[in-house]
Backbone as a ProteinNet text record, in pm:
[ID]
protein_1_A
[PRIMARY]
XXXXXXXXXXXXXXXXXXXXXXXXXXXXXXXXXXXXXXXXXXXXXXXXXXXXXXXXXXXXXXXXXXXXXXXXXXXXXXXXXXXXXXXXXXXXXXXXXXXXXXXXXXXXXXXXXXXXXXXXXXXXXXXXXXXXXXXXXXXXXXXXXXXXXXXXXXXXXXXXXXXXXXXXXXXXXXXXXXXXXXXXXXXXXXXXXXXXXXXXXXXXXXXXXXXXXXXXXXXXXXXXXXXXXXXXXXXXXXXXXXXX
[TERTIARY]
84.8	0	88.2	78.2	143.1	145.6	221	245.2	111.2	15.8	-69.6	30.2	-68.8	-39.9	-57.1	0.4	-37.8	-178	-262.3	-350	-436.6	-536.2	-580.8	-705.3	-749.2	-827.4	-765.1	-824.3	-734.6	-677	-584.4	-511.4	-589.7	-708.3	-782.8	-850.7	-922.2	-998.5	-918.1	-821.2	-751.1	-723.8	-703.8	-676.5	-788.2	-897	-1028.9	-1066.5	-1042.9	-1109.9	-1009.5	-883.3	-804.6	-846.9	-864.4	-931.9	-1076.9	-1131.5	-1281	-1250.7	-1210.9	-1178.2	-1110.5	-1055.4	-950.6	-1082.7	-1159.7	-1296.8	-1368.7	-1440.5	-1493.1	-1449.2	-1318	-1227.2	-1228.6	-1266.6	-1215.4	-1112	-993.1	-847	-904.1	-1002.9	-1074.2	-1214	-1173.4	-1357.2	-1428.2	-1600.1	-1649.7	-1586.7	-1551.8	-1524.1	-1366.6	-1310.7	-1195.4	-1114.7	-996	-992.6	-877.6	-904	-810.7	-664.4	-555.6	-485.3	-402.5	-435	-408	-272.8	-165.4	3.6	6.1	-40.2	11.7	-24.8	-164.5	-201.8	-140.7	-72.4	-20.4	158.3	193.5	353.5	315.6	230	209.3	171.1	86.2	30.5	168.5	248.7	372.1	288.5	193.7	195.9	165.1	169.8	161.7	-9.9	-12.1	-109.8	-219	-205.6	-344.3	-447.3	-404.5	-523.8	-526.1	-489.5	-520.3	-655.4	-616.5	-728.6	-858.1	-834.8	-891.7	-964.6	-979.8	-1015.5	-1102.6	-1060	-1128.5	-1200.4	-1243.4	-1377	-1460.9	-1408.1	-1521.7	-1529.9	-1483.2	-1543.8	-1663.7	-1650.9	-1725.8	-1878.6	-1820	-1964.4	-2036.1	-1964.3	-2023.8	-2111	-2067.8	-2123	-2073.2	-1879.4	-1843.6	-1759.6	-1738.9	-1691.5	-1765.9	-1691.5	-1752.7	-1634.6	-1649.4	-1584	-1602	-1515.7	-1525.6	-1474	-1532	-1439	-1334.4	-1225.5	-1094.9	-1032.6	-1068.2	-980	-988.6	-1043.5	-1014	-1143.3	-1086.5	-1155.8	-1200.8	-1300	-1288.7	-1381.6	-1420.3	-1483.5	-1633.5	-1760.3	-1833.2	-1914.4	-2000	-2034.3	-2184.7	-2276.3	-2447.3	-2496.7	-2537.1	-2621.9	-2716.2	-2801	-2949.1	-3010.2	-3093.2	-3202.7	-3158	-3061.1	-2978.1	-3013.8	-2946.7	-2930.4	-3124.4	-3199.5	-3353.2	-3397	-3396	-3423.7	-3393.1	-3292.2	-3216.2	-3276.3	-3299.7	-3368.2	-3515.8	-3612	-3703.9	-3770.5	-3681.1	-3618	-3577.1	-3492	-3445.3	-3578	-3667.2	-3779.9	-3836.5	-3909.2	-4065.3	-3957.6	-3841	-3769.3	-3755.2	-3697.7	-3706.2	-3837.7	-3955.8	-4080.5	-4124.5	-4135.9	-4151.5	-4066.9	-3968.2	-3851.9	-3895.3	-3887	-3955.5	-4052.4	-4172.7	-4309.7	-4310.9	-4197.2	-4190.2	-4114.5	-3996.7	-3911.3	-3975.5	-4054.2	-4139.7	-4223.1	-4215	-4299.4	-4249.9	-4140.6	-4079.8	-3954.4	-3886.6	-3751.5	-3740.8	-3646.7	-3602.5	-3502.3	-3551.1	-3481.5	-3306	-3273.9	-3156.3	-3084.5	-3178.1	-3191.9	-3160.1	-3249.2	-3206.9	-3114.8	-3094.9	-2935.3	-2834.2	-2798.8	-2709.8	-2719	-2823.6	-2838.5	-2841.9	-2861	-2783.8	-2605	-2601.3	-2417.1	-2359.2	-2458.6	-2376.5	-2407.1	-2510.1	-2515.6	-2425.9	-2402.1	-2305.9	-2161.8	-2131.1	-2018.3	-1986.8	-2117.1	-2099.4	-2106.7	-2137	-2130.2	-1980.9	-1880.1	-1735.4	-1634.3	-1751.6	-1720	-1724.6	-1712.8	-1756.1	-1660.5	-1529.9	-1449.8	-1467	-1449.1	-1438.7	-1327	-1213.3	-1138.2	-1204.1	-1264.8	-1397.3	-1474.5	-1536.2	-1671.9	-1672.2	-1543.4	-1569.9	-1644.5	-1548	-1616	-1769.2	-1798.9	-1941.5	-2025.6	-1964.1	-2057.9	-2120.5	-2016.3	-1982.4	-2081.1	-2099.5	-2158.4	-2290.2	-2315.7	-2464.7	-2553	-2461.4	-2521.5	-2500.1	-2447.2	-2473.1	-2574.1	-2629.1	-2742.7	-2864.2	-2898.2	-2962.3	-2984.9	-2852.8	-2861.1	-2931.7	-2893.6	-2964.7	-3122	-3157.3	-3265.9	-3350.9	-3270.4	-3349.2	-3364.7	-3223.3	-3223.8	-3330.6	-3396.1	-3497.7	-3632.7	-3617.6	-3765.6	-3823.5	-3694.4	-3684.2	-3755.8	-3725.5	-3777	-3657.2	-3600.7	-3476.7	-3486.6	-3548.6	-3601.6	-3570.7	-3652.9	-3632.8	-3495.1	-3462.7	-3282.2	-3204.9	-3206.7	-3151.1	-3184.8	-3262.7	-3325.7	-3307.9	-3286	-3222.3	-3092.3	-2997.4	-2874.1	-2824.7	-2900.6	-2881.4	-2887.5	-3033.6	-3028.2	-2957.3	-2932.8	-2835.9	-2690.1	-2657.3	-2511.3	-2527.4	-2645.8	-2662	-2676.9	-2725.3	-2786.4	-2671.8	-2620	-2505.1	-2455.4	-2479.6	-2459.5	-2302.2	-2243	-2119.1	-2077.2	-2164.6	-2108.2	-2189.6	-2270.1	-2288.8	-2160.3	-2108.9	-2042.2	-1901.1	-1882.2	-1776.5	-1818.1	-1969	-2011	-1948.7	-1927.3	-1853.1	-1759.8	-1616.8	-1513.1	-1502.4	-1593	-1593.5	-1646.5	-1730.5	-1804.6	-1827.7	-1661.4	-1641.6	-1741.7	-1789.8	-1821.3	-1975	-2039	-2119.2	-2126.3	-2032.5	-1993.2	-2049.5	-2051.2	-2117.5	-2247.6	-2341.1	-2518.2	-2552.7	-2472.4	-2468.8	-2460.8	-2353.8	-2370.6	-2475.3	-2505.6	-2569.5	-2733.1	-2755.1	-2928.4	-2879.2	-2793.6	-2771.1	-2884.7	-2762.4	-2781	-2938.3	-2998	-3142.8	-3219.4	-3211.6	-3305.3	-3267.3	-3202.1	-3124.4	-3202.1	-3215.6	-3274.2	-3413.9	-3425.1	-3623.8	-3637.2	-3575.9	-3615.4	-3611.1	-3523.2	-3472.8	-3579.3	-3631.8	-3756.8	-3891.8	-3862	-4074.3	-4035.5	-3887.1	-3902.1	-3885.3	-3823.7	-3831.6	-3973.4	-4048.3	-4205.9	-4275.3	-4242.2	-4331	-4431	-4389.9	-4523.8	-4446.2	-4529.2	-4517.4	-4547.6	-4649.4	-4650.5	-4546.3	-4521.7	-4419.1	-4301.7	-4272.9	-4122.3	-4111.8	-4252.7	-4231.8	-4224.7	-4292.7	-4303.5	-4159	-4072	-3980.6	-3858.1	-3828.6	-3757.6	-3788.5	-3893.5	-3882.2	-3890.8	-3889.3	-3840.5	-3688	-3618.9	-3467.2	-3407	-3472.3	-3451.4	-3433.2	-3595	-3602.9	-3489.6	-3452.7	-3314.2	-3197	-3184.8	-3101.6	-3107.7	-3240.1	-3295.5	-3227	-3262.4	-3246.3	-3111.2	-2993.8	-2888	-2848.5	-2917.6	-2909.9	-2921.4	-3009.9	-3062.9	-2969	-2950.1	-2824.8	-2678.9	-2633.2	-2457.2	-2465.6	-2568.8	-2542.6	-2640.1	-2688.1	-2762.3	-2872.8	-2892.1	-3023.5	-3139.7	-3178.3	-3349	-3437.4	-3479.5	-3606.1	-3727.7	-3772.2	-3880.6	-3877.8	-3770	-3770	-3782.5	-3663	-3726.8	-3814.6	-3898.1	-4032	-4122.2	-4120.9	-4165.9	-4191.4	-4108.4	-4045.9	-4081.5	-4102.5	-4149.9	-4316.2	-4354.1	-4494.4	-4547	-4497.3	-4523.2	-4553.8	-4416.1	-4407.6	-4514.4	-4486.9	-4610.6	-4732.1	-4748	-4935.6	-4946.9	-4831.1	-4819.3	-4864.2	-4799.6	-4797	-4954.7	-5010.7	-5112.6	-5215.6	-5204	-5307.2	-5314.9	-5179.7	-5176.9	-5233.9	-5246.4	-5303.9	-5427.4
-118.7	0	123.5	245.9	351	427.7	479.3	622.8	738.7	768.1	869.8	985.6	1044	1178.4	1291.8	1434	1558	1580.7	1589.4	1665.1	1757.7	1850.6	1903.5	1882.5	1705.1	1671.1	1604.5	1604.2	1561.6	1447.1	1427.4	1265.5	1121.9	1117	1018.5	990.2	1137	1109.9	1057.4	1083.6	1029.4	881.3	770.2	701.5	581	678.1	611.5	650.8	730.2	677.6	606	524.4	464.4	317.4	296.3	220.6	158.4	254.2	238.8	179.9	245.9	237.4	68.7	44.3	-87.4	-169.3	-208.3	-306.7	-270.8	-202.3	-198	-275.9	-251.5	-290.4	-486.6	-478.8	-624.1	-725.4	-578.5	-667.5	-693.7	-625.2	-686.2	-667.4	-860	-919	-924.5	-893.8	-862.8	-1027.8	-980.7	-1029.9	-1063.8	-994.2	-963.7	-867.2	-893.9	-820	-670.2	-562.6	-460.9	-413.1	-450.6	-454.8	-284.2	-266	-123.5	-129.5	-176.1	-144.2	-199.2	-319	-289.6	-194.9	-141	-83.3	71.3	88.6	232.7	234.4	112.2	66.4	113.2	-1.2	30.5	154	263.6	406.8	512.4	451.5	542.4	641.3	623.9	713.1	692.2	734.9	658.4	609.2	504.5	478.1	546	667.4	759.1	829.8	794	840.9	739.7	609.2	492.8	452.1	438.1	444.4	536.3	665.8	758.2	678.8	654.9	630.4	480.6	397.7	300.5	359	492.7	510.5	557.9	600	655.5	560.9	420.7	330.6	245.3	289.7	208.9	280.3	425.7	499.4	510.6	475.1	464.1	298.4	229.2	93.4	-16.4	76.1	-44.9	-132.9	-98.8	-207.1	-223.6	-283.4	-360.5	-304.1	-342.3	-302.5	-439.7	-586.8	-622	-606.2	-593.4	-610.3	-744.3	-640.7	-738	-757.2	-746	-828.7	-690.2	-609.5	-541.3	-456.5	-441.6	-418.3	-485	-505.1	-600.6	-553.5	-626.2	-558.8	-614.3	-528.5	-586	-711.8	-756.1	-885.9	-892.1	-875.2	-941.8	-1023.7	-1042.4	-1173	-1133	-1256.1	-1206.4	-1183.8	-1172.1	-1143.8	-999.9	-945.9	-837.4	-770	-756.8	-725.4	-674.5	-776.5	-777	-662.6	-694.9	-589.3	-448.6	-397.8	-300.4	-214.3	-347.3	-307.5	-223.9	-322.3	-258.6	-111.9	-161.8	20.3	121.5	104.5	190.7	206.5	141.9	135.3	267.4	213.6	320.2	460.2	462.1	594.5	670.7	610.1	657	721.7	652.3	695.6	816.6	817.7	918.9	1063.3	1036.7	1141.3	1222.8	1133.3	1191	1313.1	1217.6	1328.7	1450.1	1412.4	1563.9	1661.6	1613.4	1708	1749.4	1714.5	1740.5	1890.1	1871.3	2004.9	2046.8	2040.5	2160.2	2183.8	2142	2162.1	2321.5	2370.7	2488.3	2566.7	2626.9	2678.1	2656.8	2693.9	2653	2503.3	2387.4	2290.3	2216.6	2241.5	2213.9	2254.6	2381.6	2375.4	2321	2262.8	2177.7	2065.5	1994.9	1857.7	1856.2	1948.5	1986	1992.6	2048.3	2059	1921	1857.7	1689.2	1615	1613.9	1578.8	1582.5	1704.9	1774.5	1713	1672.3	1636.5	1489.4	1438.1	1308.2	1237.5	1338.3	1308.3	1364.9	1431.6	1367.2	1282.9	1156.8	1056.9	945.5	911.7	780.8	678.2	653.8	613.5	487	354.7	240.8	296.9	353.8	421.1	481.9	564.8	668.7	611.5	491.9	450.2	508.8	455	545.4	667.7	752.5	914.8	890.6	817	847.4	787.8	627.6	618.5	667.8	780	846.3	975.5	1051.8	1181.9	1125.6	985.9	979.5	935.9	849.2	901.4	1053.3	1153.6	1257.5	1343.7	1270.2	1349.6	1267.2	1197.1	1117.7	1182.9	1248.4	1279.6	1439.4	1478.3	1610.5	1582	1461	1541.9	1481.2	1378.7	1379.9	1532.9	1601.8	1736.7	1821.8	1785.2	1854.7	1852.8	1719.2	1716.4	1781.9	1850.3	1945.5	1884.1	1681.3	1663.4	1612.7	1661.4	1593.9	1456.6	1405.1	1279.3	1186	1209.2	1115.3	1099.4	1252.2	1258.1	1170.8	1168.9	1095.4	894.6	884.3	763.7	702.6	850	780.2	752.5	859.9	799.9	666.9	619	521.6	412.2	375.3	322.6	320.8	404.8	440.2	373.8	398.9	318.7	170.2	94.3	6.4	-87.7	3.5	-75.3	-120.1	-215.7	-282	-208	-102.1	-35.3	-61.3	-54.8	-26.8	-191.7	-284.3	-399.3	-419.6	-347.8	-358	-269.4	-187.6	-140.9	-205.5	-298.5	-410.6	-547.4	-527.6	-611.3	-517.2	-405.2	-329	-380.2	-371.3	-415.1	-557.2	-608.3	-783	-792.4	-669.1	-663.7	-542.7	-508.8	-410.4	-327.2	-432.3	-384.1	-332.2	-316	-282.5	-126.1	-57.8	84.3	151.1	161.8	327.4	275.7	190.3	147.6	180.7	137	158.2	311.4	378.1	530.5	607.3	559	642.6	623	552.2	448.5	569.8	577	612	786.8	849.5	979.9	982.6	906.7	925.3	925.1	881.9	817.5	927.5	949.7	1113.7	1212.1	1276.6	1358.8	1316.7	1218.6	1203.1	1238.4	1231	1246.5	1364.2	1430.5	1553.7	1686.4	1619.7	1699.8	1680.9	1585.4	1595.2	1646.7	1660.3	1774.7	1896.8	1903.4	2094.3	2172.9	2029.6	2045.3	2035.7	1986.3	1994	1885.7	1830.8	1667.5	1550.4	1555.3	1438.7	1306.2	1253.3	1143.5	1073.7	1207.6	1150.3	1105.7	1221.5	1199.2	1055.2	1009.4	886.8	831.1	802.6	708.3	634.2	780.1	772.3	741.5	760.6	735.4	542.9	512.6	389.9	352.6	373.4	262	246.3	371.5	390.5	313.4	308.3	146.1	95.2	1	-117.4	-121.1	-16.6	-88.5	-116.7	-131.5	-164.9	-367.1	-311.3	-454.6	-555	-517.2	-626.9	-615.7	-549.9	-596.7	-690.8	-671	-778.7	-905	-885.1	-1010	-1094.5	-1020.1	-1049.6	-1099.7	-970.1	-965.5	-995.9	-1018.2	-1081.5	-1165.3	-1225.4	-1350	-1405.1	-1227.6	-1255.6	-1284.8	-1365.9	-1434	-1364.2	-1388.8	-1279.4	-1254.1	-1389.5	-1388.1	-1315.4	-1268.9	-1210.4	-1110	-1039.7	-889.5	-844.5	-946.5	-885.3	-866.8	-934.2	-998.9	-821.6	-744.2	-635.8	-536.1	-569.3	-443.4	-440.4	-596.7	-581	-529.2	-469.6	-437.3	-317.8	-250	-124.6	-30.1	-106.9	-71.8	-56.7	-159.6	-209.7	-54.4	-45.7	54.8	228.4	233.5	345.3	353.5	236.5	278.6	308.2	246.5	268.6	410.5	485.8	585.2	753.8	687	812.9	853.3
0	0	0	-94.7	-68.8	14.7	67.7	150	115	256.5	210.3	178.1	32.6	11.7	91.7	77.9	137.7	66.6	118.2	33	146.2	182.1	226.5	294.9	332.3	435.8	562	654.8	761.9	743.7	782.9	780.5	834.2	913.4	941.5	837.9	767.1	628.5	524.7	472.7	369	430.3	536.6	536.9	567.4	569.6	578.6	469.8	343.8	221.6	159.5	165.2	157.3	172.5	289.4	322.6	307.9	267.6	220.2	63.1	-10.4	-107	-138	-88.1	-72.5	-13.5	138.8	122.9	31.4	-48.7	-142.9	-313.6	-279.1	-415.7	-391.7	-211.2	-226.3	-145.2	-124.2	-53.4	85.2	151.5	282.7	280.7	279.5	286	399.1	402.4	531.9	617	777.2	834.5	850	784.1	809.3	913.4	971.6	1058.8	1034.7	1087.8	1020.4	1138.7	1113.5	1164.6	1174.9	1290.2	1339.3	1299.8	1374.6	1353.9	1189.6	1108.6	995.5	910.3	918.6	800.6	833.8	976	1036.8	950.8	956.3	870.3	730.7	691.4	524.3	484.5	555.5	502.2	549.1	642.9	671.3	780.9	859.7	990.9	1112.6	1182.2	1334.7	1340.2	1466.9	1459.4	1517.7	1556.8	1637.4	1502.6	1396.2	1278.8	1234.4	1225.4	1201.9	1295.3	1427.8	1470.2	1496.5	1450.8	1413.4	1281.7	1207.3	1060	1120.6	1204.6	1243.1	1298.9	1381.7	1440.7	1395.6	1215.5	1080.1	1048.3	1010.9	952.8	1006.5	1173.8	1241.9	1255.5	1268.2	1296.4	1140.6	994.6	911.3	863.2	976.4	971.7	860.7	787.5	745.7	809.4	938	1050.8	1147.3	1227.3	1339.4	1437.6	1580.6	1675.2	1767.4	1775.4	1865.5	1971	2140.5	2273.6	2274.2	2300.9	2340.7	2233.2	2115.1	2000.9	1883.4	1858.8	1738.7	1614	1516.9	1449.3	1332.9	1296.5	1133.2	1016.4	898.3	832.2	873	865.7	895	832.8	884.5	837	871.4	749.1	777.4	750.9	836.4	771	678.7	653.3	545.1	628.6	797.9	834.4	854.9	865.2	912	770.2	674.7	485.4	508.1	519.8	496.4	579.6	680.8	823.3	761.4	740.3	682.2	539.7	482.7	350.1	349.9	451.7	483.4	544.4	659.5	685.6	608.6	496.4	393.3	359.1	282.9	181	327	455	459.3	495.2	556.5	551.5	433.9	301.7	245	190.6	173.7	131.6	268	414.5	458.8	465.8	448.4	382.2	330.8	180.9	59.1	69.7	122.8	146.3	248.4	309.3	414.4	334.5	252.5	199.2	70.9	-16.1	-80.8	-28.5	65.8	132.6	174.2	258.2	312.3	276.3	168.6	110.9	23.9	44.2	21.6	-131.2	-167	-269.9	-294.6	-150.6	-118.8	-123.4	-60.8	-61.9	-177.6	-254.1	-406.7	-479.3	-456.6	-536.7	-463	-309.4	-288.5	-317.7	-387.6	-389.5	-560.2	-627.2	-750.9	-793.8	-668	-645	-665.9	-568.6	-525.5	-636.7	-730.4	-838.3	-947.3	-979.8	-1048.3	-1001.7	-875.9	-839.5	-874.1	-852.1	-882.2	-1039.2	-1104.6	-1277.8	-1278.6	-1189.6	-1205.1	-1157.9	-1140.8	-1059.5	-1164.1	-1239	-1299	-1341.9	-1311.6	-1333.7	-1196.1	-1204.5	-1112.3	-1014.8	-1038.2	-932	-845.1	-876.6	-812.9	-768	-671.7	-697.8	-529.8	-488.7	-320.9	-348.7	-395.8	-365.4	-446.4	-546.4	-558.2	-497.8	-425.3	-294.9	-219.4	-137	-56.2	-71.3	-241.2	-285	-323.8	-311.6	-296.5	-149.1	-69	64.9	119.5	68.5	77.6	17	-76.7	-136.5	-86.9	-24.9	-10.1	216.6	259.4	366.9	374.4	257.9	256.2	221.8	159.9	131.6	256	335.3	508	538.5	566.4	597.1	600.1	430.4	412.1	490.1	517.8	565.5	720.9	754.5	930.1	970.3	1005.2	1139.8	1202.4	1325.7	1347.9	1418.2	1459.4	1474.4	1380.5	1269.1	1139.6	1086	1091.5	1061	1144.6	1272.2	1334.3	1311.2	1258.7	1250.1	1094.5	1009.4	843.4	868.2	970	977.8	1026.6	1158.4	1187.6	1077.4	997	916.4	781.3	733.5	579.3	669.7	783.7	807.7	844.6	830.2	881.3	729.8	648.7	474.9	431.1	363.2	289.7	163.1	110.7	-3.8	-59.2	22.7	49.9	-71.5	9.8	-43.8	-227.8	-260.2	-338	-485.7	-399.3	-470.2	-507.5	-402.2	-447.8	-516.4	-572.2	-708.3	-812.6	-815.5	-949.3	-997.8	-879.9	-907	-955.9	-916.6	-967.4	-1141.8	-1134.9	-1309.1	-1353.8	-1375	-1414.7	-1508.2	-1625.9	-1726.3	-1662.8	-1551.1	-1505.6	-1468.9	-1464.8	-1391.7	-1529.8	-1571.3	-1672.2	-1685.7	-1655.3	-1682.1	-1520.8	-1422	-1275.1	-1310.7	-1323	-1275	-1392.3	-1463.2	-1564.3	-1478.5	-1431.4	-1383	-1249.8	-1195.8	-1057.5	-1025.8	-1170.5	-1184.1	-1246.3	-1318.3	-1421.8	-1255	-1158.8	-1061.3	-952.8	-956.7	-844.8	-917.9	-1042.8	-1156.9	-1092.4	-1122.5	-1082.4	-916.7	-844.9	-681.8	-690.2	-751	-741.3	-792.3	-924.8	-1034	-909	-873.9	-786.1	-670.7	-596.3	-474.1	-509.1	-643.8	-662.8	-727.5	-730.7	-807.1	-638.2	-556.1	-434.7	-427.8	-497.2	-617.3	-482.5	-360.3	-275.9	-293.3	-389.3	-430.3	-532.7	-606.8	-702.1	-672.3	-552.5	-468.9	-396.1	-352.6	-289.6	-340.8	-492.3	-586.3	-645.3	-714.2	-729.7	-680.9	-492.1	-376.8	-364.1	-388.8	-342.7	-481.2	-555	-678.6	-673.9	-619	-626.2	-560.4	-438.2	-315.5	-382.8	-436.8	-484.2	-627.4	-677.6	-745.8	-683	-545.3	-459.5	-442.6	-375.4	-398.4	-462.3	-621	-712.6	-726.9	-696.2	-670.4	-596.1	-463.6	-334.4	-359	-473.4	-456.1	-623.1	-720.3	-786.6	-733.2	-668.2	-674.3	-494.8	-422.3	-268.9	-257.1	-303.8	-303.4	-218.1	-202	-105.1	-181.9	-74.3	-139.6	-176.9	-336.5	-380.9	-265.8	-242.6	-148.9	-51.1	50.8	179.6	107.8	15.5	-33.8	-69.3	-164.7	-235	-104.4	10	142	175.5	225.3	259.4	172.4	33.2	-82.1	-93.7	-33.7	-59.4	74.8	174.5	322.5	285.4	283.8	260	163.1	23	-33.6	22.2	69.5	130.9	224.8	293.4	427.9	361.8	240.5	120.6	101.7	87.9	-1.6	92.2	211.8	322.1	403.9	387.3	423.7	329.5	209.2	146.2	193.2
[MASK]
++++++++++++++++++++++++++++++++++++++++++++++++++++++++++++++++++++++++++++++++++++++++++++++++++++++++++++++++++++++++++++++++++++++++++++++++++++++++++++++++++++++++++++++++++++++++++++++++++++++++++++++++++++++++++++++++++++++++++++++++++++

């Protein structure tokens, strides 16, 4: 592994998107363990932002923290993956309909920004930072919905969803990255058009189809069972339709 560069984010961040970058790519598979003194040798710096960077990976939910023994990559099961999924689905759909209404002029042009940022992302090198610039657009538009409750309750869940691991189906199929980011951005564009229209049904409509293309990854490139998901899509729905 090379020597981190100088560059102008703190030194925990560069070695935690280093690291992010690298489980995602693959060289550590969930349940692996991350070795504080080597990966502090191999990056060339002491180990107090090493372990610094282990307490962003953990509070971002791509590790784990066991007592007594360390850190590793995390590891879900399928009732865990499912659980998670479901949660994503009615958060995302109540999100939606609040920020739909109360999202801000302002609002939208930052989630335009992150857009914009992330159409200069498309390269498989890049898939961190566009990971990364779409749970950020996806955190703003909680933002939007000014309930801090819910905010607090998408975060928990968005660090708990496996996304992360879907993005190390890329690196395995390569030839997948420009239909992946092109589908990414068309479906960001649609969430994006029915909250600057104020169109709450549409926003939900559109928010949970965006899930459910999560879904059918899961259930592709991690081999989760159609049945539990559809299980979970036909809830949510049912839950959608009863509430209008």
């Amino acid at each position: 592994m090379a020597t981190i560069l100088e560059t102008h984010k703190p030194l925990k961040e560069e070695i935690f998107d280093a690291l992010h970058r690298q489980i995602i790519a693959g060289k550590y598979a969930p349940g692996d363990w991350l070795r504080q003194e080597d990966i502090a040798s191999q990056m060339g710096v002491s180990m107090t932002p090493v372990r610094e960077a282990f307490d962003l990976l953990v509070a971002k939910g791509i590790a784990e923290r066991v007592p007594y023994r360390g850190v590793r990559v995390r590891e879900m099961n399928t009732k865990e993956v499912v659980e998670a999924y479901g949660l994503r689905l009615v958060l995302e759909a109540i999100i939606a309909r609040e920020a739909a209404t109360n999202i801000t002029p302002e609002q939208v042009t930052a989630l335009k920004k992150v857009m914009d940022e992330m159409d200069r992302h498309v390269e498989l090198s890049e898939m961190p930072q566009e990971r990364q610039l779409s749970r950020e657009f996806h955190a703003l538009i909680a933002e939007a919905s000014g309930n801090a409750l819910l905010i607090q309750l998408y975060t928990i869940v968005s660090n708990a969803f496996p996304d992360w691991l879907l993005y190390e189906a890329l690196y395995r199929k390569p030839e997948l990255v420009k239909s992946s980011v092109t589908q990414t951005h068309d479906e960001h564009t649609e969430i994006l058009d029915a909250l600057r229209k104020g169109d709450a049904d549409l926003a939900v409509k559109v928010s949970i189809e965006h899930v459910m293309e999560s879904g059918r990854w899961l259930e592709k490139y991690l081999n989760v069972p159609a049945k539990l998901l559809r299980e979970q899509e036909k809830q949510v729905l049912h839950l959608m339709k009863k509430s209008k």
